[in-house]
BADREN-752692 format. One line per 3 residues: number of its first residue (from 1); their letters; for each residue x, y, z of C-alpha. Coordinates in steps of 0.02 Angstrom, whole numbers, padded with zeros to 5 digits. Layout:
BEGIN
NUM = A = X/Y/Z ~ ...
***
This chain:
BEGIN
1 = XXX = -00282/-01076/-00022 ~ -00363/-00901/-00008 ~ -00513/-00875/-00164
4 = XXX = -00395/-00760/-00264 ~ -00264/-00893/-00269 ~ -00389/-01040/-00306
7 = XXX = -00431/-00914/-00452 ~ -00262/-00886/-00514 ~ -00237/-01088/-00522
10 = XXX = -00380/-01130/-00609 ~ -00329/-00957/-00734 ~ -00157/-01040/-00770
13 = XXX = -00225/-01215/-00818 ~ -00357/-01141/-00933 ~ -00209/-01017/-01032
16 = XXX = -00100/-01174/-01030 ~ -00233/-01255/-01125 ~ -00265/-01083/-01231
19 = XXX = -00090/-01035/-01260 ~ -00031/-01230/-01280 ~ 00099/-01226/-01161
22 = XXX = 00135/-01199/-00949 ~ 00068/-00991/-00921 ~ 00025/-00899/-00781
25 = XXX = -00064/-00725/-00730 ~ -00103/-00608/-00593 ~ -00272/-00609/-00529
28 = XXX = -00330/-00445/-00430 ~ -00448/-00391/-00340 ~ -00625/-00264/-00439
31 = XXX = -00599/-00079/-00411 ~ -00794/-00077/-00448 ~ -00907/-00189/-00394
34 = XXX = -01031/-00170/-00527 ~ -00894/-00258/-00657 ~ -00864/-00426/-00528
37 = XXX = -00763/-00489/-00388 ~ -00579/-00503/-00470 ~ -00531/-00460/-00624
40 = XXX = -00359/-00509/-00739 ~ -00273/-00432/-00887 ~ -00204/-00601/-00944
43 = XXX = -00286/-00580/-01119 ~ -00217/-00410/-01154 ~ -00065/-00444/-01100
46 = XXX = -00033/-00611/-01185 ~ -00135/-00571/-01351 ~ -00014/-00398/-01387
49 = XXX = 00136/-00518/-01354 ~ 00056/-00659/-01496 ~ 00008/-00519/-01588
52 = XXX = -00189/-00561/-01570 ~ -00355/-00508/-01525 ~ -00364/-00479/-01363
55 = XXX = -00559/-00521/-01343 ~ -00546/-00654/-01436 ~ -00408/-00730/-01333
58 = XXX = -00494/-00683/-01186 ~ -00651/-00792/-01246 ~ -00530/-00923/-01281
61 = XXX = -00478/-00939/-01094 ~ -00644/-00920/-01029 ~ -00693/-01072/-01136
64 = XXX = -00577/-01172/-01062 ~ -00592/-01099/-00889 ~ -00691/-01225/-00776
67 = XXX = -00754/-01117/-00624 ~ -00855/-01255/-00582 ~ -00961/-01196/-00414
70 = XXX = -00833/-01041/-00386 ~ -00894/-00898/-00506 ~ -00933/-00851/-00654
73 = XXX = -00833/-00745/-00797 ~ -00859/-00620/-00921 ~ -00774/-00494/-01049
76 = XXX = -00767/-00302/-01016 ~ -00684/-00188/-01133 ~ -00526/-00231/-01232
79 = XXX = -00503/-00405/-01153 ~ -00538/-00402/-00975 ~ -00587/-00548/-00895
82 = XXX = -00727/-00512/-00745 ~ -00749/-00658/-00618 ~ -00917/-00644/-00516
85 = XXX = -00910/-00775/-00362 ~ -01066/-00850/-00325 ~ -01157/-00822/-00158
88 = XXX = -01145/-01006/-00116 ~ -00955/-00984/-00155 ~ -00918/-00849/-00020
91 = XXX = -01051/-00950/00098 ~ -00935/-01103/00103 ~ -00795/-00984/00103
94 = XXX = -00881/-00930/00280 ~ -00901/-01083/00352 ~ -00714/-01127/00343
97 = XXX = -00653/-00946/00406 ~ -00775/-00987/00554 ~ -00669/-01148/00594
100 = XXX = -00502/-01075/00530 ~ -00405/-01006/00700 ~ -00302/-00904/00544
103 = XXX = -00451/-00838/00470 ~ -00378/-00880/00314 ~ -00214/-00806/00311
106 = XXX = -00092/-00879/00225 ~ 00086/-00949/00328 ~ 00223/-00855/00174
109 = XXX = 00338/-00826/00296 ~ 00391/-00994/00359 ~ 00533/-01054/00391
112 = XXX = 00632/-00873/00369 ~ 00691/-00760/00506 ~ 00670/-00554/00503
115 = XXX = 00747/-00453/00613 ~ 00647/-00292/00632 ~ 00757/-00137/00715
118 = XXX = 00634/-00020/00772 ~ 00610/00108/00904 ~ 00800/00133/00945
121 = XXX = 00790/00300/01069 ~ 00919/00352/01161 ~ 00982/00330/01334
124 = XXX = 00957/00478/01449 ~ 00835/00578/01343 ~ 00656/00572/01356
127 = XXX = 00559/00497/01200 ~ 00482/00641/01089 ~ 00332/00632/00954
130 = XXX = 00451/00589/00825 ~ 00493/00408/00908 ~ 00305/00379/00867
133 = XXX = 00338/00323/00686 ~ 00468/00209/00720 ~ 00404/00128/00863
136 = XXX = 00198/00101/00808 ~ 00245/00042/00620 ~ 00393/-00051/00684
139 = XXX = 00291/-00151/00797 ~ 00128/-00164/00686 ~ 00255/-00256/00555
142 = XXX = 00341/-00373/00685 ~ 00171/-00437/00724 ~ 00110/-00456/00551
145 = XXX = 00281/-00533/00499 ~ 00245/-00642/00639 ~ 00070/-00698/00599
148 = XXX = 00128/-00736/00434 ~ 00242/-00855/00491 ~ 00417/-00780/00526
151 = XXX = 00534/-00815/00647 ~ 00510/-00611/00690 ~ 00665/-00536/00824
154 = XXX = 00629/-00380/00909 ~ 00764/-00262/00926 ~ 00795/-00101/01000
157 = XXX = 00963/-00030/00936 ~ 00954/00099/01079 ~ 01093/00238/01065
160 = XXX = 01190/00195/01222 ~ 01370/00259/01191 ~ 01433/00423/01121
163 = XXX = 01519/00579/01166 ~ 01352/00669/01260 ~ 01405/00509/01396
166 = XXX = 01576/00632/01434 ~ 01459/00793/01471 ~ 01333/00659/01579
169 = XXX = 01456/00588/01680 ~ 01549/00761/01714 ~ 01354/00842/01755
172 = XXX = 01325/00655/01869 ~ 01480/00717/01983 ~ 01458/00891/01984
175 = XXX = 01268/00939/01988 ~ 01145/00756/02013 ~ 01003/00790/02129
178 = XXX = 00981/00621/02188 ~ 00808/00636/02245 ~ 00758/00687/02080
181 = XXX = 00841/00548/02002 ~ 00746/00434/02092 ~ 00569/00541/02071
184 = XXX = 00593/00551/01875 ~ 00770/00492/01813 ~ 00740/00546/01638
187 = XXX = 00709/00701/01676 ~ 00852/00739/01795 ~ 00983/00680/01671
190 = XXX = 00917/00775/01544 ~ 00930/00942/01659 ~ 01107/00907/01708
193 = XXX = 01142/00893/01515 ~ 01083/01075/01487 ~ 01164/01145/01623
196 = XXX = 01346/01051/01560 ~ 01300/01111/01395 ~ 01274/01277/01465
199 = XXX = 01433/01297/01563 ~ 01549/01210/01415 ~ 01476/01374/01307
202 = XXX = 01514/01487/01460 ~ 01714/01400/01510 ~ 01774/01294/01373
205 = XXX = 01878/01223/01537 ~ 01738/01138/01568 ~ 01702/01054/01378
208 = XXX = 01883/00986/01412 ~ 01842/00908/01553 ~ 01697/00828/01489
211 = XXX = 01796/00757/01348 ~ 01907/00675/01489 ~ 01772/00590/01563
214 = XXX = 01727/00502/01372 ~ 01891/00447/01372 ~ 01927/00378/01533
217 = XXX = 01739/00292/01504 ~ 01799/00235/01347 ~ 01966/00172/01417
220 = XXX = 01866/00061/01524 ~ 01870/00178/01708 ~ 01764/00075/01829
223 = XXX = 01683/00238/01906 ~ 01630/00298/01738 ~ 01569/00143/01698
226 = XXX = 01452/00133/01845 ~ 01389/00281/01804 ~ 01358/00251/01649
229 = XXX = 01267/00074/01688 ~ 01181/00183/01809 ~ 01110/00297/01675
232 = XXX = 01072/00143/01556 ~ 00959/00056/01718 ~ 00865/00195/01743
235 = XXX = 00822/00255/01552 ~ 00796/00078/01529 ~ 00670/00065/01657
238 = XXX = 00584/00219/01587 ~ 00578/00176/01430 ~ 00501/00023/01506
241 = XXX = 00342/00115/01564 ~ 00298/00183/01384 ~ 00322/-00004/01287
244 = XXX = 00213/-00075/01433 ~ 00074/00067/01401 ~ 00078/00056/01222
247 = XXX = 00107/-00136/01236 ~ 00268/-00154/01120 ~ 00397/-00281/01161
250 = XXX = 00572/-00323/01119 ~ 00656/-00491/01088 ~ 00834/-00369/01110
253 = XXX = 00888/-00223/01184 ~ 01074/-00237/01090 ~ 01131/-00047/01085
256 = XXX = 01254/00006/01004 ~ 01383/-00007/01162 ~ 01336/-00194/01122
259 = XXX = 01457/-00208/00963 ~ 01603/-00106/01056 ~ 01718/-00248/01046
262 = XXX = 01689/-00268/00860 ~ 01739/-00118/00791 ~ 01900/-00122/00771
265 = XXX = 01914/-00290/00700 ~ 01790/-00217/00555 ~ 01896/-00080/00529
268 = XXX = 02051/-00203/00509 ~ 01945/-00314/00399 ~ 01893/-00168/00285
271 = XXX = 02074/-00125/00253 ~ 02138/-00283/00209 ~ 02000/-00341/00104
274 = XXX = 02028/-00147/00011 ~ 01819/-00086/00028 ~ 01880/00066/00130
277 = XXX = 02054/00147/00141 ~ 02155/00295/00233 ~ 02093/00472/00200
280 = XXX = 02178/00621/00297 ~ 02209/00496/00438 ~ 02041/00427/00442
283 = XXX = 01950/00264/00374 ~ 01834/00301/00251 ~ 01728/00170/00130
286 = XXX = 01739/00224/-00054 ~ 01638/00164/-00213 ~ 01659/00022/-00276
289 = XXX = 01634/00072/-00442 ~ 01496/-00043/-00505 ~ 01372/00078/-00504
292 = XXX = 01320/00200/-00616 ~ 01376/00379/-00544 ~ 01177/00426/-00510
295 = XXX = 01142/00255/-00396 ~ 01331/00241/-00309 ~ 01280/00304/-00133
298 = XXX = 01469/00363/-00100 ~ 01464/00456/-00257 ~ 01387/00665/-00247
301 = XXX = 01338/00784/-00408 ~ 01437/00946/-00366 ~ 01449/01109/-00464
304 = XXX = 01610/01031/-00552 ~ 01534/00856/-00570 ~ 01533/00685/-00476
307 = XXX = 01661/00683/-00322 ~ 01673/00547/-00196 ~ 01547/00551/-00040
310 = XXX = 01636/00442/00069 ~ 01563/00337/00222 ~ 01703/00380/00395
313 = XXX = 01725/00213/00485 ~ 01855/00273/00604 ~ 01887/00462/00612
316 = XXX = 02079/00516/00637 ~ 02067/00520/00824 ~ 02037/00332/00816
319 = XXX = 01830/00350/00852 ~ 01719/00252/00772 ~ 01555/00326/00700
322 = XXX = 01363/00241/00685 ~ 01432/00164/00504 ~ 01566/00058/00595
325 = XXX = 01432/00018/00756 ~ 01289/-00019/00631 ~ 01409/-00142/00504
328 = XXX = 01436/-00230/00664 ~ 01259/-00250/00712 ~ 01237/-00326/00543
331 = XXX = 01376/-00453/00532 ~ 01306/-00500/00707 ~ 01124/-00524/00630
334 = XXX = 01164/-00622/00504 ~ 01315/-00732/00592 ~ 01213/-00759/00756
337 = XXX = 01033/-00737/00719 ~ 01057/-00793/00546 ~ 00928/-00670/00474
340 = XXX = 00859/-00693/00302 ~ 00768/-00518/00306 ~ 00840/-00359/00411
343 = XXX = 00743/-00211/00412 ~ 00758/-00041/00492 ~ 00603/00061/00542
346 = XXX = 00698/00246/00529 ~ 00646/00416/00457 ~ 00687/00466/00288
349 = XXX = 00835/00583/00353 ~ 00913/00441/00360 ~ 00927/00376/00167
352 = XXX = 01097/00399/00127 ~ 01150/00307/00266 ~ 01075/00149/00237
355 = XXX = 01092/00158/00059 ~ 01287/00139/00090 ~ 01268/00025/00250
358 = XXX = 01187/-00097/00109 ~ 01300/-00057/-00033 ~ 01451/-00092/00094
361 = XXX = 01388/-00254/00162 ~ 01352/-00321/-00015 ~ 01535/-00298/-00032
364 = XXX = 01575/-00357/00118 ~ 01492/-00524/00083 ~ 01337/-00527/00177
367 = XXX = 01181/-00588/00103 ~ 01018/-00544/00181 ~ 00856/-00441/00113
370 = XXX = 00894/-00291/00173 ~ 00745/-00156/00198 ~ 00762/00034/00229
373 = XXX = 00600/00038/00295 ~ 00569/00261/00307 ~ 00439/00355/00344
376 = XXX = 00408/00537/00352 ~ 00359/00682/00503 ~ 00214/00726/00590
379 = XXX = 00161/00906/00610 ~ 00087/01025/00704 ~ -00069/01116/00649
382 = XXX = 00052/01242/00561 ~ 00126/01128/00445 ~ 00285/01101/00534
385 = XXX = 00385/00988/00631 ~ 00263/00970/00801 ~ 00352/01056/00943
388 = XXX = 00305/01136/01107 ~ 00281/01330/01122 ~ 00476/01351/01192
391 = XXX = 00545/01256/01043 ~ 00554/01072/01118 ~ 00503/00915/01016
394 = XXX = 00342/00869/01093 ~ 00364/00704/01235 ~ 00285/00546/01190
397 = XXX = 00247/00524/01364 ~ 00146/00680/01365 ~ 00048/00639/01200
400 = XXX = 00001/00469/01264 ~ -00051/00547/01419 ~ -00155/00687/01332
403 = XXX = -00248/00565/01202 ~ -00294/00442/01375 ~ -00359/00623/01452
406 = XXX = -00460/00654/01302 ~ -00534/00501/01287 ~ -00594/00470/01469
409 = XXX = -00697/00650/01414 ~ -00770/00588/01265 ~ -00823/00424/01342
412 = XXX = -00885/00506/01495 ~ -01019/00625/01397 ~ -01063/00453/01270
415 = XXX = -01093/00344/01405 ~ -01080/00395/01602 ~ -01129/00240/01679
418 = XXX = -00945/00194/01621 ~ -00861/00219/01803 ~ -00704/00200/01888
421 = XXX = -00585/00081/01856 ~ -00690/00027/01676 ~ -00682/00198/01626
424 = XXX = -00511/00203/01666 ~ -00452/00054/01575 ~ -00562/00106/01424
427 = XXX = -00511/00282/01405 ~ -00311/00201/01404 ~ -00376/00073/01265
430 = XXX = -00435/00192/01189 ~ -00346/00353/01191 ~ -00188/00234/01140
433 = XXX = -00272/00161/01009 ~ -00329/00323/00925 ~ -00143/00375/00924
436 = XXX = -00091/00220/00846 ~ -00230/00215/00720 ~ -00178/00420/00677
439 = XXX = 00005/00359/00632 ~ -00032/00183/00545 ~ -00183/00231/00430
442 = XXX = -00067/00348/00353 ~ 00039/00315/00197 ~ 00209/00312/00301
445 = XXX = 00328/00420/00176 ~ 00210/00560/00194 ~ 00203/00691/00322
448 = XXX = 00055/00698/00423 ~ -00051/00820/00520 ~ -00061/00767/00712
451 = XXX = -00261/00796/00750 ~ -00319/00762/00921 ~ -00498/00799/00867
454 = XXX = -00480/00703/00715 ~ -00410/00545/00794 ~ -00529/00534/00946
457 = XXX = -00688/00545/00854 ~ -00806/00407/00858 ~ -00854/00451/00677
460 = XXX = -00749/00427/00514 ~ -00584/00330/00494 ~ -00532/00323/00670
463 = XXX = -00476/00184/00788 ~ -00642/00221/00925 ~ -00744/00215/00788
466 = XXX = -00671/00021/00741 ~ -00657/-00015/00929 ~ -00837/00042/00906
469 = XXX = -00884/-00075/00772 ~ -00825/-00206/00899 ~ -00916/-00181/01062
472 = XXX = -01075/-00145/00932 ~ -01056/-00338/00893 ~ -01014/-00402/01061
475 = XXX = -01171/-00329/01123 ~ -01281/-00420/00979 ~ -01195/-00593/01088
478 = XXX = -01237/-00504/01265 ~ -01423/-00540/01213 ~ -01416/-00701/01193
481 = XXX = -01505/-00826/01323 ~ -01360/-00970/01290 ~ -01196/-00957/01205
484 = XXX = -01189/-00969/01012 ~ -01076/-01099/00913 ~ -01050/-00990/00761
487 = XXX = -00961/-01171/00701 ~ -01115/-01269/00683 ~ -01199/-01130/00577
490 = XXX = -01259/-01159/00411 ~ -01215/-01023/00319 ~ -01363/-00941/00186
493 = XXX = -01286/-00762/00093 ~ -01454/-00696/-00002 ~ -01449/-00498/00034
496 = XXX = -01322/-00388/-00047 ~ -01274/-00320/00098 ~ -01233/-00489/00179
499 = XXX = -01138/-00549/00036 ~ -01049/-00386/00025 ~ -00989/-00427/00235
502 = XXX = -00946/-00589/00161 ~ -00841/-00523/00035 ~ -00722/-00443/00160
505 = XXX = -00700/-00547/00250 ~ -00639/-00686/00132 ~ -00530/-00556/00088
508 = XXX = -00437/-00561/00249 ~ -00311/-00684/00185 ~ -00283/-00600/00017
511 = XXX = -00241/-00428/00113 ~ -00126/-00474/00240 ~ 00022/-00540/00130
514 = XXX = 00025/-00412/00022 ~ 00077/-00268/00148 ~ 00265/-00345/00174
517 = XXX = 00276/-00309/-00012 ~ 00290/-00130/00020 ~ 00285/-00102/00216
520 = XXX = 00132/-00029/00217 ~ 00016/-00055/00370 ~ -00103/00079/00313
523 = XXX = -00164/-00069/00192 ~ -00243/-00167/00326 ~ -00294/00012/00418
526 = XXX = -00381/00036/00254 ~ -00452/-00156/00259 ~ -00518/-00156/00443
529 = XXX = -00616/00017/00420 ~ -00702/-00050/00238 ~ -00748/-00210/00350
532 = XXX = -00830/-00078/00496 ~ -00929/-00014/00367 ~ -00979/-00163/00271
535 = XXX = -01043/-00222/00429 ~ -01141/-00082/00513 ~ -01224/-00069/00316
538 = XXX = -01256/-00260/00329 ~ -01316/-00240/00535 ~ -01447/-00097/00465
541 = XXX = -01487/-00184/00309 ~ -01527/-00382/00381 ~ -01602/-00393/00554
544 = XXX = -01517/-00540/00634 ~ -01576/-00566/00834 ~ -01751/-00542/00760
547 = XXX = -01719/-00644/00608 ~ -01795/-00818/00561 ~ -01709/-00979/00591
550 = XXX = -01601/-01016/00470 ~ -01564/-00852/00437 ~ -01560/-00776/00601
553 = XXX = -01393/-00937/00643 ~ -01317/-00853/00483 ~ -01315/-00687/00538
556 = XXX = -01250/-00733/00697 ~ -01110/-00833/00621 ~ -01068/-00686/00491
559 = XXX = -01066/-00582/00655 ~ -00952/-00685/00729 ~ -00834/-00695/00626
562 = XXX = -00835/-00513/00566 ~ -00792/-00467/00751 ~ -00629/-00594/00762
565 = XXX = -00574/-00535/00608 ~ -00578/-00342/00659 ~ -00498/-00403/00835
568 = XXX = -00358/-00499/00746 ~ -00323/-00349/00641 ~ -00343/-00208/00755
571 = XXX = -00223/-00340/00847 ~ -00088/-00362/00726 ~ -00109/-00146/00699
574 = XXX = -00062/-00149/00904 ~ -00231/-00095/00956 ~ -00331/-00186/01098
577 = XXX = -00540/-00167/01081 ~ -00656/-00148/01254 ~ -00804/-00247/01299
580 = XX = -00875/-00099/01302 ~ -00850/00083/01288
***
């Protein structure tokens, strides 16, 4: 039980004895310190539905509040209730973080399954800065899902079938450069692209034949389906090399040529059971009409007034779009993997789409949570969409590559006895830390301005300056002459500044939870940097190798512990921390 939650239990027995029957209220964390630890509303709240005095009330419950050795309470204002935990209260709080693997974290997510759809690039293009969203929050919520105690699955709904696979296939026999497949395959497919884009524009012969490759692929040619394996292995492998640098892994790769067989059978299904009908010669999903006109997703507002905005499941030439590929993905989630929780990690572009991939499958029968889970763009230093001077979206690769680059420089001017492979391995840590830290700090709806200066400084709310915080603790244990059991410390809080640490991190477990409830990883970003600074204020503030026993095994412990807890959730952010740096 974390300390807000003890709170909030011994709040509901004293308003069941105050209000005379069962009643319960929200405890939350002070927005300023100098009014207490937590504070609660319960008395306004309650007293304006009884139609009483709120301060009054409010003494009521206090009366009956027994806070015993935990804290103690006052009135502010109309009828808030202030809670101010005692110093030996966070101490023993301490001690059992110190022996708690979980540092306190609550296991909410037992027993349920998520399935978190993230990344998804696709095959035979290079990843770009925009891929840099998905694939950092995706993975920073699969590992907090996970910690919390979900079953979590991985999956990367790459985009592995479509017409561009007809213009590929046609550019594979007529232009590869086999060498240069092998040297960079990425790359090579993505130059005989352009130059079959180029030459449909120039002989619309050639478009033709492209779309004659699609459809012997699509008719099952064994050629054509080498190739396109081919292409698959080696984007696959590429892709590869990025997850490994920036350490995120898949349970799945199930693209969407994965649900091919499927298709048609949903398209057969949705006719018969009457969600979608003919249109023109295509399949199309309509409203259902249980929505109001503003909320129906296949509804539009048009000079003339609402018209239908239909969803195409099968066009008229017997295709099937990303609405039929991703309704199969999500029958085979919830029928196979049996997912409580689905959520997709895609931009914002993207709204309309899921709103009537959800509306569909609620008609359709099939019950799981599912999360849109968007996110905005990142920019370039004029306010727009980040791309290269000829008009390119900026690669991943070549980000990841640049922030490593700039890193090795700034570490080599802090600290040049850092040499070789060290530097090496620190400048990747962090150089891909920083660029992680840039993207999940930030409130993910908005649009953000991609800083390398900003991101790489060792100063201010940046992921070297937490990495940092880190090594500045790990040296405090390099001084010791024998290893320290932070366990068998007793634990003495008596300076502000110490208690303050100690606040935070009690507060570990209250944090964590509550960033599922609205996706939002820039919550513990936000947590991790006010523990960096509570602790270099509490390292200035209380000397602890030159401290007196008992105070100096305190210290140590409070040390400790401060340094797991920014590991663990630098960890769960997907950011490693050096030894040193």
């Amino acid at each position: 039980m974390t300390l807000l939650q003890d709170l909030e239990s011994r709040l509901a027995a004293a308003l069941a004895i105050a209000m005379g029957e069962p009643a319960s209220a929200a405890v939350t964390a002070a927005t300023d310190l100098r009014f207490g630890d937590y504070q609660t509303n319960a008395a306004m709240v309650l007293a304006k539905q009884r139609k009483t005095n709120p301060r009054a009330l409010a003494q009521e419950i206090i009366d009956h509040l027994d806070l015993a050795d935990l804290a103690t309470a006052d009135i502010a204002g109309p009828g808030f209730i202030n809670f101010r935990i005692l110093p030996t209260a966070y101490a023993a709080r301490v001690a059992a973080l110190i022996r708690d693997e979980r540092l306190g974290v609550p296991a909410t997510g037992e027993g349920k399954t998520v399935v978190v759809d993230f990344s998804a690039p696709n095959v035979a293009k290079p990843m770009h800065v925009g891929h840099i969203r998905s694939t950092i929050i995706g993975d920073s919520l699969a590992r907090i899902a996970r910690f919390l105690g979900f079953k979590v699955i991985a999956d990367n709904h790459i985009g592995d079938w479509g017409t561009q696979f007809g213009m590929i296939i046609y550019g594979w026999n007529h232009f590869l450069n086999e060498a240069a497949l092998t040297q960079n395959p990425i790359a090579e497919l993505v130059r005989i692209y352009r130059k079959v884009n180029a030459a449909t524009l120039a002989d619309p012969a050639v478009l033709e034949d492209c779309k004659a490759e699609l459809v012997k692929l699509q008719s099952g040619d064994a050629n054509n389906l080498a190739i396109w394996q081919k292409c698959i292995d080696v984007s696959k492998a590429g892709l590869q090399k990025i997850y490994d640098r920036l350490d995120v892994k898949f349970d799945f790769w199930h693209g969407e040529s994965y649900y091919n067989d499927h298709l048609a059978g949903i398209v057969a299904e949705f006719l018969e059971t009457g969600i979608a009908r003919e249109s023109n010669g295509a399949v199309c999903i309509f409203s259902g009409d249980s929505k109001p006109q503003e909320e129906d997703p296949f509804k539009v507002h048009k000079e003339d007034g609402w018209t239908d905005n239909p969803a195409i499941i099968r066009k008229a030439d017997g295709g099937f779009l990303y609405a039929t590929t991703d309704l199969a993905t999500l029958q085979f989630r919830i029928d196979e993997w049996h997912a409580d929780y689905i959520w997709y990690v895609v931009g914002v572009p993207q709204q309309l789409h899921f709103r009537q991939l959800f509306d569909a499958a609620a008609r359709w029968g099939k019950t799981a949570d599912f999360q849109h889970i968007a996110f905005g763009s990142i920019l370039g230093d004029d306010r727009k969409l980040m791309k290269t001077r000829s008009g390119d979206n900026v690669g991943l690769i070549e980000v990841l590559e640049e922030a490593v680059e700039r890193a090795a420089q700034a570490i080599a001017g802090k600290n040049p006895d850092l040499q070789g492979d060290e530097a090496a391995r620190v400048a990747e840590i962090v150089g891909i830390g920083a660029v992680k830290f840039a993207e999940l700090s930030q409130g993910r709806l908005t649009d953000y301005v991609f800083s390398w200066d900003r991101m790489l400084a060792l100063h201010g709310d940046t992921a070297p300056y937490l990495q940092y915080s880190h090594v500045r603790i790990r040296s405090i244990f390099r001084k010791l002459d024998a290893p320290f059991d932070a366990s068998a410390a007793e634990i003495h809080l008596t300076e502000p500044a110490e208690i303050h640490l100690a606040r935070l991190l009690v507060r570990f477990g209250e944090v964590l939870p509550t960033i599922l409830e609205e996706f939002r990883p820039n919550l513990l970003a936000n947590y991790v940097l006010e523990l960096a600074r509570a602790f270099h204020s509490y390292f200035e503030a209380c000397p602890v190798l030159k401290a007196e026993e008992s105070a100096r095994s305190s210290r140590l412990a409070l040390c400790e512990l401060t340094s797991r807890t920014l590991k663990q959730g630098l960890y769960l952010l997907g950011i490693d921390v050096p030894e040193r740096m």
